[in-house]
N, C-alpha and C positions, 0 to 999 in steps of 0.2 A: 722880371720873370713873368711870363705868361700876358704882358702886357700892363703889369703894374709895378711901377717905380718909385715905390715908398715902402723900405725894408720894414719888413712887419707886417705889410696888410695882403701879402703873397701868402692863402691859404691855398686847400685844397685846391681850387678851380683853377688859379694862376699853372699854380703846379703842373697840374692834365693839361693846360695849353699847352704850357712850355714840352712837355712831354709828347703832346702829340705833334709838334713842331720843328722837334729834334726825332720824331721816331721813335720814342722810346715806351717803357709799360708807364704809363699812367698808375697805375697800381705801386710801382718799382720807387718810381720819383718822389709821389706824394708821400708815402715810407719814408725816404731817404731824409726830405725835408723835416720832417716831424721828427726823425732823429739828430738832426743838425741842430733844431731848435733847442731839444734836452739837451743834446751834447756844449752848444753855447751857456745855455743855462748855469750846468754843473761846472764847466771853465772859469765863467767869471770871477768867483771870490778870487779864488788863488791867480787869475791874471790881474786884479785889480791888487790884490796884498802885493805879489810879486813889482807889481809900477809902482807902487810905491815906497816896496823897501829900496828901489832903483833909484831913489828919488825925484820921478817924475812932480809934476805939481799937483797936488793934492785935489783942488779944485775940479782940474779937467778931468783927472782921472776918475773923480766921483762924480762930476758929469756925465763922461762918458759912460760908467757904469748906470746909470739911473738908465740911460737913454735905451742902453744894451736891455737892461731889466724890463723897459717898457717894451721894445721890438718882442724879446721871449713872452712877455703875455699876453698880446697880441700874436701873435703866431699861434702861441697853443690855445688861447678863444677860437683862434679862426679853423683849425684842427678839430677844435671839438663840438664844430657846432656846423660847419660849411662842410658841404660833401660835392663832390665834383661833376660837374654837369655830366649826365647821359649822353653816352656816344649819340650821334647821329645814325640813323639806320642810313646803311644805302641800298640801294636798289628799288625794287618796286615790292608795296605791302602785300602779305597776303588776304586772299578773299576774305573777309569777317573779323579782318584785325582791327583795330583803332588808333 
């Protein structure tokens, strides 16, 4: 997303790439992500209890959990700390601006 391909390290700035990339609200996306993150978050027990009462193998699935649990808090360090670069002005400045 946005030009970065290690699930987790997609905060805000990736987000506004990608958004400005697809066209879309910057504003709209980087919400959206930050709610996926919580929403993954709250998922996990009961997707990890449920693999298991399935009998998947125990192992992976508490692998894979750990791994999930690490992506969600990275995600939300990166939500609560990374804020999304400044459009670009276009056009030409006005007289006295900087």
């Amino acid at each position: 997303v946005g030009g970065v391909y290690d699930a987790g390290n997609g905060g805000p700035r990736a987000w506004a790439t990608f958004a400005a990339q697809a066209r879309m609200s910057a504003k709209a996306v980087v919400a959206a992500a930050a709610d996926m993150t919580e929403r993954v978050a709250t998922a996990l027990p009961s997707a990890q209890e449920k693999a298991l009462a399935d009998g998947a193998d125990a192992g992976v699935v508490n692998h894979l959990a750990r791994l999930i649990e690490s992506f969600v808090e990275r995600s939300r360090r990166l939500h609560a700390t990374e804020r999304p670069e400044p459009r670009a002005r276009s056009g030409p400045r006005r007289r006295g601006s900087t």
